[in-house]
CHARMM-style PDB file with segment names, atoms N, HN, CA, C and O in Angstrom:
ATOM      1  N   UNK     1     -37.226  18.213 -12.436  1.00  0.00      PROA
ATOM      2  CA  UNK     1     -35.915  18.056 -11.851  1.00  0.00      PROA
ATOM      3  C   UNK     1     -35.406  16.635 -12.114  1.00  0.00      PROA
ATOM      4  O   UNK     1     -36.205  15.710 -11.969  1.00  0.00      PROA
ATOM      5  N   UNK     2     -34.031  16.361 -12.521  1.00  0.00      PROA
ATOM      6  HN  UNK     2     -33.382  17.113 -12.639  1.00  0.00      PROA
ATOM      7  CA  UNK     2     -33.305  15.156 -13.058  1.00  0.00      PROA
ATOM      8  C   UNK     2     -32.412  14.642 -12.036  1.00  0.00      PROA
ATOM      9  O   UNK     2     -31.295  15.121 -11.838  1.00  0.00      PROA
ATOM     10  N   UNK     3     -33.063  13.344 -11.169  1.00  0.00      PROA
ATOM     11  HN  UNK     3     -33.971  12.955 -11.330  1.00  0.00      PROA
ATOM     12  CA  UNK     3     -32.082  12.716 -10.421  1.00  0.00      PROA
ATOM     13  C   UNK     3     -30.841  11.841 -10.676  1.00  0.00      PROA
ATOM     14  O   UNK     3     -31.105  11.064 -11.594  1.00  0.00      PROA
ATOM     15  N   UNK     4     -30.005  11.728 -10.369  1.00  0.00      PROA
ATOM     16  HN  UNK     4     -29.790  12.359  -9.624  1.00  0.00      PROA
ATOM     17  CA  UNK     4     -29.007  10.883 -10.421  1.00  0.00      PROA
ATOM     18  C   UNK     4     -28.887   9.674 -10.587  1.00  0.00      PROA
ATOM     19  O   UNK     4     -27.916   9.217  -9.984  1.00  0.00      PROA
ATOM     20  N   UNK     5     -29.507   8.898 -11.197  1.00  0.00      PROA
ATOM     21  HN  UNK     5     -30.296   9.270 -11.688  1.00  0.00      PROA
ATOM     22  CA  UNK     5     -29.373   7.381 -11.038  1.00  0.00      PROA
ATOM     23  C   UNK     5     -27.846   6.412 -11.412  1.00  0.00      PROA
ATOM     24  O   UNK     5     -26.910   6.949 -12.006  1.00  0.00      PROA
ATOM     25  N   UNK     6     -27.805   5.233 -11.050  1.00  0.00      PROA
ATOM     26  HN  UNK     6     -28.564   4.796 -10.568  1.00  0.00      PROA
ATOM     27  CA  UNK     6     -26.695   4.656 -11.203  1.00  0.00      PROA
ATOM     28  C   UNK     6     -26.073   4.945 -12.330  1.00  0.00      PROA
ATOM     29  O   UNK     6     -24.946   5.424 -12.208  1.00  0.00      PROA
ATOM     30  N   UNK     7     -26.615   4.743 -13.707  1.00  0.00      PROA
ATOM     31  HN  UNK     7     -27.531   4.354 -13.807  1.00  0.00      PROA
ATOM     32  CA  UNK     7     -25.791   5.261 -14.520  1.00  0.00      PROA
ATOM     33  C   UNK     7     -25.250   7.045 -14.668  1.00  0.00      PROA
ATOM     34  O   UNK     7     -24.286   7.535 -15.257  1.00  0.00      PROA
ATOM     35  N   UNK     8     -25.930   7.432 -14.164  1.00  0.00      PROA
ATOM     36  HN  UNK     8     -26.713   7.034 -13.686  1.00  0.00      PROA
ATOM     37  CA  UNK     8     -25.468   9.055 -13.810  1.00  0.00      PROA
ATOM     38  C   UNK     8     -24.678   9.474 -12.427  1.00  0.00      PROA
ATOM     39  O   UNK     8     -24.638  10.656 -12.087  1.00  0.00      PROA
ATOM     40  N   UNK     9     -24.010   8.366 -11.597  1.00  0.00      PROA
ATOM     41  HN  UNK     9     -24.043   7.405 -11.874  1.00  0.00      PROA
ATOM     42  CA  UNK     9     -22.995   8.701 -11.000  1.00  0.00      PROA
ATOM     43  C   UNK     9     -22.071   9.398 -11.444  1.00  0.00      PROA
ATOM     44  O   UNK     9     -21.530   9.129 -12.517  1.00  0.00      PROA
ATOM     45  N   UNK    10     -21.658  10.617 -10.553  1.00  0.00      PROA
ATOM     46  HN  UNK    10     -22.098  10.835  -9.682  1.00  0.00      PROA
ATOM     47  CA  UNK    10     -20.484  10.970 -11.110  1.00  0.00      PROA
ATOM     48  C   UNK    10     -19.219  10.375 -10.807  1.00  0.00      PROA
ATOM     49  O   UNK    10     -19.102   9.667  -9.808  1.00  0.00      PROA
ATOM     50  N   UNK    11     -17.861  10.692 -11.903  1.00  0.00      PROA
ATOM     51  HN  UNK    11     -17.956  11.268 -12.715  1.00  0.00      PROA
ATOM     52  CA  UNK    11     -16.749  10.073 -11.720  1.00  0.00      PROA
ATOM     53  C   UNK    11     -15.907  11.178 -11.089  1.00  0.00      PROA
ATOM     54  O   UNK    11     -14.893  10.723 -10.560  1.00  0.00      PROA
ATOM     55  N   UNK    12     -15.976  11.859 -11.041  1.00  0.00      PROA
ATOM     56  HN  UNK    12     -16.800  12.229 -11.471  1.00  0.00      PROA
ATOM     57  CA  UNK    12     -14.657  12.677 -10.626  1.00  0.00      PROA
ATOM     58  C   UNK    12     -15.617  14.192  -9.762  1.00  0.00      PROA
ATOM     59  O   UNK    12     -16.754  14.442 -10.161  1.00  0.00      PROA
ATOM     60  N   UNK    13     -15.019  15.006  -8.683  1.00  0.00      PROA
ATOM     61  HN  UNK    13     -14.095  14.803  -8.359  1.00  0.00      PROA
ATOM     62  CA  UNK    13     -15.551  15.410  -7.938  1.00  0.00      PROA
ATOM     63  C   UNK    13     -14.298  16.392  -7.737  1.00  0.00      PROA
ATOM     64  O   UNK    13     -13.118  16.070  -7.602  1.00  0.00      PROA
ATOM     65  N   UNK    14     -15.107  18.222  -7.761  1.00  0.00      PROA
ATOM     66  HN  UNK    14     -16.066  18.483  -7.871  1.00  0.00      PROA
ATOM     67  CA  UNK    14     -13.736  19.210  -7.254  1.00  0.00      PROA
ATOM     68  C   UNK    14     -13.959  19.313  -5.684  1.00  0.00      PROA
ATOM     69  O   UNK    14     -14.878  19.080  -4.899  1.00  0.00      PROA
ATOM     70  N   UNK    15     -12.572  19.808  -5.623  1.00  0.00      PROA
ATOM     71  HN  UNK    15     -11.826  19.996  -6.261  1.00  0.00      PROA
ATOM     72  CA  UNK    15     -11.563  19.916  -4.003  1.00  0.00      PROA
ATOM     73  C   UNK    15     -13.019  20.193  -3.241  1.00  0.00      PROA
ATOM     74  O   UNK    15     -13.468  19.376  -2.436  1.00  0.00      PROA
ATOM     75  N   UNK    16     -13.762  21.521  -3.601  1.00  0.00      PROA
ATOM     76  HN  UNK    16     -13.397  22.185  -4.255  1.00  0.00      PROA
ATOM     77  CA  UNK    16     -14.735  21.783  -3.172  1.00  0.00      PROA
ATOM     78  C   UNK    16     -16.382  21.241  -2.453  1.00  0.00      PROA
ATOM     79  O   UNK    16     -17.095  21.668  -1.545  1.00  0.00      PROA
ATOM     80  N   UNK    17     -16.479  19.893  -3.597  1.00  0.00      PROA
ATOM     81  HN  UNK    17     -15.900  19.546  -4.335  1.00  0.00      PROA
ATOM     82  CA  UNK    17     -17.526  19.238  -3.776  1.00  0.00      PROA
ATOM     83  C   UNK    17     -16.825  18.286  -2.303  1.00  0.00      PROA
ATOM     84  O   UNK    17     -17.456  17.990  -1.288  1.00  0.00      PROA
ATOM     85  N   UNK    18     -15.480  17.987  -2.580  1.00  0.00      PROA
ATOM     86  HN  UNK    18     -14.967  18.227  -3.404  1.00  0.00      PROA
ATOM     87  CA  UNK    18     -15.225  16.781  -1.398  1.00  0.00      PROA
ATOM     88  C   UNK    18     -14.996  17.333  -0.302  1.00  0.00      PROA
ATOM     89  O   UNK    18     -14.965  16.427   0.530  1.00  0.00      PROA
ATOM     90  N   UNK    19     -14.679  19.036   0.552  1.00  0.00      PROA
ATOM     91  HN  UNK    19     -14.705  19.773  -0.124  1.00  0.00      PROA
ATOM     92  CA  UNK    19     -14.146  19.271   1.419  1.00  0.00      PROA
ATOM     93  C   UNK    19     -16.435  19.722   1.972  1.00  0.00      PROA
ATOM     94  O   UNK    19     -16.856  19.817   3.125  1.00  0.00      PROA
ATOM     95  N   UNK    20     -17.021  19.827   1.072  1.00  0.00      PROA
ATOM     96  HN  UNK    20     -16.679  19.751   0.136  1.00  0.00      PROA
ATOM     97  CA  UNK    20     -18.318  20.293   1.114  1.00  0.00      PROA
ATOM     98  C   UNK    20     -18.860  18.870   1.728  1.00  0.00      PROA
ATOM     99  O   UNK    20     -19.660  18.988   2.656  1.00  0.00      PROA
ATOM    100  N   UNK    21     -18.650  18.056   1.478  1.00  0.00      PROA
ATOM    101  HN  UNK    21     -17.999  17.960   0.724  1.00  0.00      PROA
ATOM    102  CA  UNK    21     -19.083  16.506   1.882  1.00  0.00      PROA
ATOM    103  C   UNK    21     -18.894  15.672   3.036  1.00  0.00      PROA
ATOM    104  O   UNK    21     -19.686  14.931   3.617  1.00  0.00      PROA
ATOM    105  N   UNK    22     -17.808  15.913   3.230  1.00  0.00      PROA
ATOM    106  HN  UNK    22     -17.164  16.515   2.758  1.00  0.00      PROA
ATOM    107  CA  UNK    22     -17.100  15.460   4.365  1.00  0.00      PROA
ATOM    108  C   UNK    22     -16.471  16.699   5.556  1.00  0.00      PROA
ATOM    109  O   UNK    22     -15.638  16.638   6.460  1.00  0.00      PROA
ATOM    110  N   UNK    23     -17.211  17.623   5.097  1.00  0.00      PROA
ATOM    111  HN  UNK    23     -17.888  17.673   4.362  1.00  0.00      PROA
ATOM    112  CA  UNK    23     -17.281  19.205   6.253  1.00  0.00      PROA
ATOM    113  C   UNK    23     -15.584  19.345   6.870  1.00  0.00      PROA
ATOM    114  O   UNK    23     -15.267  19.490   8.051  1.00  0.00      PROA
ATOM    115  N   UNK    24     -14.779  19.264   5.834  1.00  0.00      PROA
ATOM    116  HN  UNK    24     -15.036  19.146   4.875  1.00  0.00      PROA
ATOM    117  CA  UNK    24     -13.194  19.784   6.096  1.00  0.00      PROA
ATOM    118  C   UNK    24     -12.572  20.748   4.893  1.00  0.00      PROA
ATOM    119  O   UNK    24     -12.662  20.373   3.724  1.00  0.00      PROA
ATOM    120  N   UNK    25     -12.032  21.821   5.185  1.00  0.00      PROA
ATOM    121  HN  UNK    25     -11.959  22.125   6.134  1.00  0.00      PROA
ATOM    122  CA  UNK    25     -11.634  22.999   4.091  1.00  0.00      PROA
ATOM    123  C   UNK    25     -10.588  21.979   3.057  1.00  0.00      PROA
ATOM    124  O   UNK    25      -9.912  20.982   3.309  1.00  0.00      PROA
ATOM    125  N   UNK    26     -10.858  22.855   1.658  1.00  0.00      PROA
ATOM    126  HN  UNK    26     -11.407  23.666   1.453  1.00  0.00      PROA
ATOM    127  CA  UNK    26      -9.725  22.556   1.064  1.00  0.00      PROA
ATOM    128  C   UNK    26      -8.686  22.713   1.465  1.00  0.00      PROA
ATOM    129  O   UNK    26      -7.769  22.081   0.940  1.00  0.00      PROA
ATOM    130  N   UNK    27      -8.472  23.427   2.324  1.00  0.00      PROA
ATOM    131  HN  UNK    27      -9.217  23.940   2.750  1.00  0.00      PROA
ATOM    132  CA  UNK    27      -6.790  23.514   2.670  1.00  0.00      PROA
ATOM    133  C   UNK    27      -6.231  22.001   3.257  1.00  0.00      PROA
ATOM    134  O   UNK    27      -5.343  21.351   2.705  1.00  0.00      PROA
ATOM    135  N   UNK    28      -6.849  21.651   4.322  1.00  0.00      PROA
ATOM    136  HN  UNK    28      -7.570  22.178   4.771  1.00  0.00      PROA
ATOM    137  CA  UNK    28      -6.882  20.149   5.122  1.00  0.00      PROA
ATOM    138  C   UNK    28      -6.501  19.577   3.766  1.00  0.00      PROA
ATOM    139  O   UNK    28      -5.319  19.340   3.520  1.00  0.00      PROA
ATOM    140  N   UNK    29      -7.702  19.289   2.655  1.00  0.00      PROA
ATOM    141  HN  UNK    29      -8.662  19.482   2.855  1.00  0.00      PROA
ATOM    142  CA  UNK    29      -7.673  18.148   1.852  1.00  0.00      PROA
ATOM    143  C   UNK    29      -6.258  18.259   0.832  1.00  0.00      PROA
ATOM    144  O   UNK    29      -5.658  17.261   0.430  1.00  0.00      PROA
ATOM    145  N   UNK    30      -5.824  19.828   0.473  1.00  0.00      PROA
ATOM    146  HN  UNK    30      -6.311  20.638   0.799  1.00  0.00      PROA
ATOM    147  CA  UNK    30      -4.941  19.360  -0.218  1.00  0.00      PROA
ATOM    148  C   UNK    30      -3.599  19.177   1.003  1.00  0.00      PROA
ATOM    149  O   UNK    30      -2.520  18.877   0.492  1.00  0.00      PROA
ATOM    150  N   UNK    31      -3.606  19.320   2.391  1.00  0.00      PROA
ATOM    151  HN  UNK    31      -4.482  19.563   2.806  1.00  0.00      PROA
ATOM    152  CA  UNK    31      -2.332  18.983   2.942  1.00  0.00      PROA
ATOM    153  C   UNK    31      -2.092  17.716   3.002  1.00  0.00      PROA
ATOM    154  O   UNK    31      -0.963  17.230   2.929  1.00  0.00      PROA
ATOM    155  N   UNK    32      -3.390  16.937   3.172  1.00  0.00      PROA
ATOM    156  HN  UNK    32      -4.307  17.332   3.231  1.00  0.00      PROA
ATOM    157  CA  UNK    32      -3.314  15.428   3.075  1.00  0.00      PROA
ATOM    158  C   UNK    32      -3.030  14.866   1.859  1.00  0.00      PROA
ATOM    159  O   UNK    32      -2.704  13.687   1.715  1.00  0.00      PROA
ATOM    160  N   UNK    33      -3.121  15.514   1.149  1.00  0.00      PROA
ATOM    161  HN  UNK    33      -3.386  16.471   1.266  1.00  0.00      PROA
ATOM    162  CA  UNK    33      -2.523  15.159  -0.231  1.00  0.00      PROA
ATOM    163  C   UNK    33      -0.861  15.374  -0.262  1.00  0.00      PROA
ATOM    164  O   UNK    33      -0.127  14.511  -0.743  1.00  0.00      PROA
ATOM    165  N   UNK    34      -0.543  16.154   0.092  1.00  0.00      PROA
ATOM    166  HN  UNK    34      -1.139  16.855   0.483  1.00  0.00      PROA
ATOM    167  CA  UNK    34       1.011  17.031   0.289  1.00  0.00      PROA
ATOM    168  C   UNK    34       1.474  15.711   1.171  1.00  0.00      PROA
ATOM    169  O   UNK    34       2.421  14.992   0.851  1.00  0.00      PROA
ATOM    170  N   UNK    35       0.594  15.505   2.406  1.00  0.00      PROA
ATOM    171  HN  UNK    35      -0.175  16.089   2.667  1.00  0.00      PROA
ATOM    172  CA  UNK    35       1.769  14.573   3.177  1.00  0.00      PROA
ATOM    173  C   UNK    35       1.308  13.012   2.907  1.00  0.00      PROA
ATOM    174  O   UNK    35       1.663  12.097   3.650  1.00  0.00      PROA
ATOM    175  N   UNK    36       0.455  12.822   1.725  1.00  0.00      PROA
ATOM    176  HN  UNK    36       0.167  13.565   1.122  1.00  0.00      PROA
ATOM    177  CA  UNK    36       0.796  11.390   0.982  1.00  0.00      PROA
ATOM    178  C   UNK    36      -0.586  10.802   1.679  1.00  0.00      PROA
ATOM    179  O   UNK    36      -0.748   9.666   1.233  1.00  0.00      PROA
ATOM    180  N   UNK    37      -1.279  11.028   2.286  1.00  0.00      PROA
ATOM    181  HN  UNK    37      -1.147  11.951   2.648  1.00  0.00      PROA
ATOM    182  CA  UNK    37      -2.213  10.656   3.137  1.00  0.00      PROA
ATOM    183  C   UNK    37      -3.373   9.984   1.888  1.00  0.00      PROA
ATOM    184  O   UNK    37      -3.727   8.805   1.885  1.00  0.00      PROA
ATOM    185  N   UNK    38      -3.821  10.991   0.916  1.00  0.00      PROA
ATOM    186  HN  UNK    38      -3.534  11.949   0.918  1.00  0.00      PROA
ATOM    187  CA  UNK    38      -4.024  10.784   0.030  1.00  0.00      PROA
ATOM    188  C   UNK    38      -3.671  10.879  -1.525  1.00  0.00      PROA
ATOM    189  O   UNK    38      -3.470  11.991  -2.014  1.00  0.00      PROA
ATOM    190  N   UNK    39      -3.586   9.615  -2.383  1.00  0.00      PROA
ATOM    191  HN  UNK    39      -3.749   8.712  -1.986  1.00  0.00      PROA
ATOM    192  CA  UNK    39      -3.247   8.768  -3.675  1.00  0.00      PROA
ATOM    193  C   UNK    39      -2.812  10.906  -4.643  1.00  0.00      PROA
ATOM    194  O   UNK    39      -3.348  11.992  -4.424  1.00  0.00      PROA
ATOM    195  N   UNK    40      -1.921  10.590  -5.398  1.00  0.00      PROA
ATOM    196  HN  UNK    40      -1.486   9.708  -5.576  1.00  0.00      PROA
ATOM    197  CA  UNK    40      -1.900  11.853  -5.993  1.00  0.00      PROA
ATOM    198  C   UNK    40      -3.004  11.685  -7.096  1.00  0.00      PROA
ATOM    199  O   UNK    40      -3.374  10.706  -7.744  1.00  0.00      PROA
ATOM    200  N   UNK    41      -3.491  13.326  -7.064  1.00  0.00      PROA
ATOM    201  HN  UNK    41      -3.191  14.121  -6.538  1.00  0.00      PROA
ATOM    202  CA  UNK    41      -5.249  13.838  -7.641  1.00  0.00      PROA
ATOM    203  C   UNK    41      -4.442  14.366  -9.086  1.00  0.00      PROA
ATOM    204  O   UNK    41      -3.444  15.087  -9.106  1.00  0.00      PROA
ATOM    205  N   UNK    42      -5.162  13.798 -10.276  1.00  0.00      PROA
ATOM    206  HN  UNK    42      -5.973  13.213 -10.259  1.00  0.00      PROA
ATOM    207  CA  UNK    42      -5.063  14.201 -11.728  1.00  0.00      PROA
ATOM    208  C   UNK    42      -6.270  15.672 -11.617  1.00  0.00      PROA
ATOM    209  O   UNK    42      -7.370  15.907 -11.118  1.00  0.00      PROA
ATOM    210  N   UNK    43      -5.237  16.373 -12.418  1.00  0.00      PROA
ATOM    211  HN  UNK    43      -4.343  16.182 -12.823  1.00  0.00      PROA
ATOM    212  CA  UNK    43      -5.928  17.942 -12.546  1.00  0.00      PROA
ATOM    213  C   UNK    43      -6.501  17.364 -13.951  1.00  0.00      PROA
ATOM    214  O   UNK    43      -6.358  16.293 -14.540  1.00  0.00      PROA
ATOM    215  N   UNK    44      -7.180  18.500 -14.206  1.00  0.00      PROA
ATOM    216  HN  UNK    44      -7.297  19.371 -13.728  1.00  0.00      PROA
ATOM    217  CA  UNK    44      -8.004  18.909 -15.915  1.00  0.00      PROA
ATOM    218  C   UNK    44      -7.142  19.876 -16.561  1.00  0.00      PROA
ATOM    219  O   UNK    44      -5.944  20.000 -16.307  1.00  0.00      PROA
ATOM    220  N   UNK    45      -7.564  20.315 -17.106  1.00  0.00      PROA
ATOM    221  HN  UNK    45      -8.537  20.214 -17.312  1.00  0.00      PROA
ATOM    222  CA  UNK    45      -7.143  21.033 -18.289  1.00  0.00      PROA
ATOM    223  C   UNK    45      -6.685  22.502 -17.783  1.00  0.00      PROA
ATOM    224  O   UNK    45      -5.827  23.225 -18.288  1.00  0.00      PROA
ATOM    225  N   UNK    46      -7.599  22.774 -16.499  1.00  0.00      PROA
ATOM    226  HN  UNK    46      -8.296  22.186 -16.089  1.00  0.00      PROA
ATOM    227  CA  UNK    46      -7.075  24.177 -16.053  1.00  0.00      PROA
ATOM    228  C   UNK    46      -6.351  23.848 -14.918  1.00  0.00      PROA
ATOM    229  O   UNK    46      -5.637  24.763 -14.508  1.00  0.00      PROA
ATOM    230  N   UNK    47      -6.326  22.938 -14.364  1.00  0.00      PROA
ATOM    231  HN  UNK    47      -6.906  22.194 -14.696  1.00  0.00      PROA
ATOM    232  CA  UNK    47      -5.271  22.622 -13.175  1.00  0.00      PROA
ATOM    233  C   UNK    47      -6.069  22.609 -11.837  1.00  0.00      PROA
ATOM    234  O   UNK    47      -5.602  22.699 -10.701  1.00  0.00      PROA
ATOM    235  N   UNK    48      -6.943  22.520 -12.088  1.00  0.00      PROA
ATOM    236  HN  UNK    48      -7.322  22.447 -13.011  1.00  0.00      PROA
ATOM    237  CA  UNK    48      -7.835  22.151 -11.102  1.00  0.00      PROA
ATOM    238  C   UNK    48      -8.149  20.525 -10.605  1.00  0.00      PROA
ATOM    239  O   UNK    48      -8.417  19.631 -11.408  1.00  0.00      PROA
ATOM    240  N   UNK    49      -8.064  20.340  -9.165  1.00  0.00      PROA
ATOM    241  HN  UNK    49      -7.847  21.066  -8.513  1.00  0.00      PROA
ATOM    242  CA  UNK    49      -7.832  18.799  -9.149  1.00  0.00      PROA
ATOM    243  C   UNK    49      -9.068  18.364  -9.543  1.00  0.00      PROA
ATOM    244  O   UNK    49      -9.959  19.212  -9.568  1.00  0.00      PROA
ATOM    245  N   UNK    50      -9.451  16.713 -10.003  1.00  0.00      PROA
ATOM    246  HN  UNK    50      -8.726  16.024  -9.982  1.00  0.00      PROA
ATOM    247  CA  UNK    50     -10.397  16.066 -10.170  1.00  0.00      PROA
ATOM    248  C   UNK    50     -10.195  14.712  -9.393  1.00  0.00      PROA
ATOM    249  O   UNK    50      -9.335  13.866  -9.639  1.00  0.00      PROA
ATOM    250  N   UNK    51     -11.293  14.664  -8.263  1.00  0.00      PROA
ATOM    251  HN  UNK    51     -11.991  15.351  -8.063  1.00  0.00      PROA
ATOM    252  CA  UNK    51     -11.049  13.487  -7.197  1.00  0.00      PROA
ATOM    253  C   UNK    51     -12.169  12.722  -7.424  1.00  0.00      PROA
ATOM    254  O   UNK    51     -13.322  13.151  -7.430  1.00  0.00      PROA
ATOM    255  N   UNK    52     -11.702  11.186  -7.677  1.00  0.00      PROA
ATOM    256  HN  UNK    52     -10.765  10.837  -7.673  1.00  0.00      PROA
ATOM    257  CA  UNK    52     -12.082  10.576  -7.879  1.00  0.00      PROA
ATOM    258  C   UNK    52     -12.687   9.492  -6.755  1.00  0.00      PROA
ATOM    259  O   UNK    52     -12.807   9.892  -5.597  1.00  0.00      PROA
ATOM    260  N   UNK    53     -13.062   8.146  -7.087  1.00  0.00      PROA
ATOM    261  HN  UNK    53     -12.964   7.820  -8.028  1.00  0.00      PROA
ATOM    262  CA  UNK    53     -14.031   7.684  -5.820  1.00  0.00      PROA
ATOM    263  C   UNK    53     -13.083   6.816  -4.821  1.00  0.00      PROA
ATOM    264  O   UNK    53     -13.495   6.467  -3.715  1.00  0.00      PROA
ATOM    265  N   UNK    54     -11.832   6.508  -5.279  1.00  0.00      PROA
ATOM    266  HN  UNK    54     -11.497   6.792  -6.178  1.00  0.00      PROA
ATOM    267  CA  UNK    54     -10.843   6.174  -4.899  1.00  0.00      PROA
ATOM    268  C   UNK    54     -10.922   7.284  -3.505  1.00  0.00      PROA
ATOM    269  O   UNK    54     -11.442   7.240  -2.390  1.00  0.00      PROA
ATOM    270  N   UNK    55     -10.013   8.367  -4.350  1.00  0.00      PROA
ATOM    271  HN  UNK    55      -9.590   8.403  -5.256  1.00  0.00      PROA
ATOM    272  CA  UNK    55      -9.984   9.476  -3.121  1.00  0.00      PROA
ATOM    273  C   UNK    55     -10.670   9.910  -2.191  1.00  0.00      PROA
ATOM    274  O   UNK    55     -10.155  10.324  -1.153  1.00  0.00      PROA
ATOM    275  N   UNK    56     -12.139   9.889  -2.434  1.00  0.00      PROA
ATOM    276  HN  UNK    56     -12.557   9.552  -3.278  1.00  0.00      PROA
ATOM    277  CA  UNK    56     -13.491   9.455  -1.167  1.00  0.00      PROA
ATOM    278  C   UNK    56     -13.062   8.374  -0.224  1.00  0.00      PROA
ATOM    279  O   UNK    56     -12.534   8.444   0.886  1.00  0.00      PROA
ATOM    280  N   UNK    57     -13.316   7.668  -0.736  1.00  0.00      PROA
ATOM    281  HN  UNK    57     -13.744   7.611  -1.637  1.00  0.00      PROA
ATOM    282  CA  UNK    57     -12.626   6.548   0.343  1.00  0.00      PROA
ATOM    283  C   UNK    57     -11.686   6.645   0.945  1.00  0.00      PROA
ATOM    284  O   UNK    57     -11.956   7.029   2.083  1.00  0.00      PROA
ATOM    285  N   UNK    58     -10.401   6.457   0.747  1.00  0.00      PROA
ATOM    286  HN  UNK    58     -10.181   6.145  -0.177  1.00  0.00      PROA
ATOM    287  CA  UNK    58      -9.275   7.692   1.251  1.00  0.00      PROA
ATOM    288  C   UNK    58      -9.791   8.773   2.248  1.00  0.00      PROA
ATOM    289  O   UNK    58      -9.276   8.893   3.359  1.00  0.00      PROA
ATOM    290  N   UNK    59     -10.629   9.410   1.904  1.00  0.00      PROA
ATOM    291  HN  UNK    59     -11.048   9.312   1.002  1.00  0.00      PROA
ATOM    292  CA  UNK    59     -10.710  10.885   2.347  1.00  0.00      PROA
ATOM    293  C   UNK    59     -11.285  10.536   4.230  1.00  0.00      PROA
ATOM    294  O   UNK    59     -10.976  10.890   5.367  1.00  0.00      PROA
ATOM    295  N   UNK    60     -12.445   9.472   3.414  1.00  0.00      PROA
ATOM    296  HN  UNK    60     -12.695   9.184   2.490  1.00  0.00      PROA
ATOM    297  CA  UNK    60     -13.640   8.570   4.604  1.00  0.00      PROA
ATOM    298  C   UNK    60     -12.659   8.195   5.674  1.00  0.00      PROA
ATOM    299  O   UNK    60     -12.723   8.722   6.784  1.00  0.00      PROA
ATOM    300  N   UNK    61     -11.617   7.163   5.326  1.00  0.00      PROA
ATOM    301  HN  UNK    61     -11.565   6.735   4.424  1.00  0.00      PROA
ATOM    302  CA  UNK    61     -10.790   6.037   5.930  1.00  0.00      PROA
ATOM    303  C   UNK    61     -10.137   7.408   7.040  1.00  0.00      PROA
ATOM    304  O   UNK    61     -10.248   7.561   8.257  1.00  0.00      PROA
ATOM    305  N   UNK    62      -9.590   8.072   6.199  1.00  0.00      PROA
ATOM    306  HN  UNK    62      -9.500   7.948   5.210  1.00  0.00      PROA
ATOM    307  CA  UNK    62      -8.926   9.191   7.379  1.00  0.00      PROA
ATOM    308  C   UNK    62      -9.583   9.775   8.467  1.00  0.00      PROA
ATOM    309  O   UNK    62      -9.195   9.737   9.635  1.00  0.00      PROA
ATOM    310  N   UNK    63     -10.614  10.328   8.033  1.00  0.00      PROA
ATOM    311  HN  UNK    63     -10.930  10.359   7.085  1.00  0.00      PROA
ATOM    312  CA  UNK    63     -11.981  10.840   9.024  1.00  0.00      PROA
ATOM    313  C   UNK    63     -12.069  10.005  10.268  1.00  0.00      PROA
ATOM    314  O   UNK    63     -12.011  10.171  11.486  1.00  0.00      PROA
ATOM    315  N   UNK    64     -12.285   8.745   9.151  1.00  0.00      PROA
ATOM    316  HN  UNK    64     -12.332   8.611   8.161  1.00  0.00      PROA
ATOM    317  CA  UNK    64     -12.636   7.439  10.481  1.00  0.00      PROA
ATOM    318  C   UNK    64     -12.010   7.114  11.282  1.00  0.00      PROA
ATOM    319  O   UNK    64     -12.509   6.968  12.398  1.00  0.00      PROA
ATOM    320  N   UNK    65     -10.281   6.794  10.996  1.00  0.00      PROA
ATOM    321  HN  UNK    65      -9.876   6.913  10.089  1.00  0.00      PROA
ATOM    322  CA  UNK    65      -9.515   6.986  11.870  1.00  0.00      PROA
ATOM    323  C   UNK    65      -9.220   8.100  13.004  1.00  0.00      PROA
ATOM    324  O   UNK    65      -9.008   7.914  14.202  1.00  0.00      PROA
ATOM    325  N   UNK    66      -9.261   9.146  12.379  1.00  0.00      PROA
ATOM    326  HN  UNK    66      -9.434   9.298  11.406  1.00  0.00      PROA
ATOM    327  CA  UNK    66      -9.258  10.230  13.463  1.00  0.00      PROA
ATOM    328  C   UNK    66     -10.374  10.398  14.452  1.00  0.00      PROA
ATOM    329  O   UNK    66     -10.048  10.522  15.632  1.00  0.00      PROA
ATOM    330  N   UNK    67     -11.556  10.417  14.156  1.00  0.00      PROA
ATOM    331  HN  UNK    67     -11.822  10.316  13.197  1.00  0.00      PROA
ATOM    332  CA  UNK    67     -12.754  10.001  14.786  1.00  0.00      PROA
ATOM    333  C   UNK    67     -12.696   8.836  16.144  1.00  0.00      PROA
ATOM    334  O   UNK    67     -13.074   8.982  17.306  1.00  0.00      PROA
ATOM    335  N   UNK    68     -11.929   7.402  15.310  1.00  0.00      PROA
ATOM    336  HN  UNK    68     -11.622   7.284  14.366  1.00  0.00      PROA
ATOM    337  CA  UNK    68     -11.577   6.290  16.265  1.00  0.00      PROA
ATOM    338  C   UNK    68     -10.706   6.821  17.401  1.00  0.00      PROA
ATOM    339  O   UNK    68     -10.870   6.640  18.608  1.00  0.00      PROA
ATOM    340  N   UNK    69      -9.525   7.671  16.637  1.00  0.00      PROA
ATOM    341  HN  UNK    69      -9.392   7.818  15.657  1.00  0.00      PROA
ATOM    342  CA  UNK    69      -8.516   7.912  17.850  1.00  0.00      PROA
ATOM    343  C   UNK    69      -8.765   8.820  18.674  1.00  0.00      PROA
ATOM    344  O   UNK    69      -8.074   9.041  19.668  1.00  0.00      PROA
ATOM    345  N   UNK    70     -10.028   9.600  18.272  1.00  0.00      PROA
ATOM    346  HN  UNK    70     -10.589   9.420  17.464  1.00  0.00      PROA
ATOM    347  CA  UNK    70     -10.140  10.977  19.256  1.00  0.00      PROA
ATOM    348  C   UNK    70     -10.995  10.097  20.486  1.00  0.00      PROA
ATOM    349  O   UNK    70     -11.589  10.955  21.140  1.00  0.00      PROA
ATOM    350  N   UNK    71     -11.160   9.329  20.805  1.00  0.00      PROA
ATOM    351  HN  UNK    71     -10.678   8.632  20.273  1.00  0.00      PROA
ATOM    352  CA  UNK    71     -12.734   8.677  21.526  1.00  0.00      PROA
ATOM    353  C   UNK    71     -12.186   7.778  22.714  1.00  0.00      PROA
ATOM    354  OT1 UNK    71     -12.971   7.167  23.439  1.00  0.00      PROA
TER     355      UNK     71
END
């Protein structure tokens, strides 16, 4: 089995991989996208988004905030 090391980070990550990570549906992630919350996501070739590490962070920062304000 082949682990990931620094040079084998990945760059770009689907809707799926990030709503799987941070335990919120794609639907959430692309509304936050819709209401600007998060940076606009470059699709591929089939139109599928590709989120990058930018948009993690983004994704984190929101979480965190909501998290802060629920408490």
């Amino acid at each position: 089995m082949e682990t990931m090391g620094p040079s084998k980070q990945k760059d770009s990550y689907l809707a799926q991989e990030i709503a799987d990570k941070f335990s919120i549906s794609k639907k959430t992630l692309f509304q936050w996208e819709k209401d600007g919350k998060i940076s606009k996501v470059p699709k591929d070739w089939r139109g599928w988004r590709r989120y990058n590490k930018m948009h993690l962070w983004q994704v984190s920062q929101i979480i965190k905030n909501k998290k802060r304000g629920a408490g």
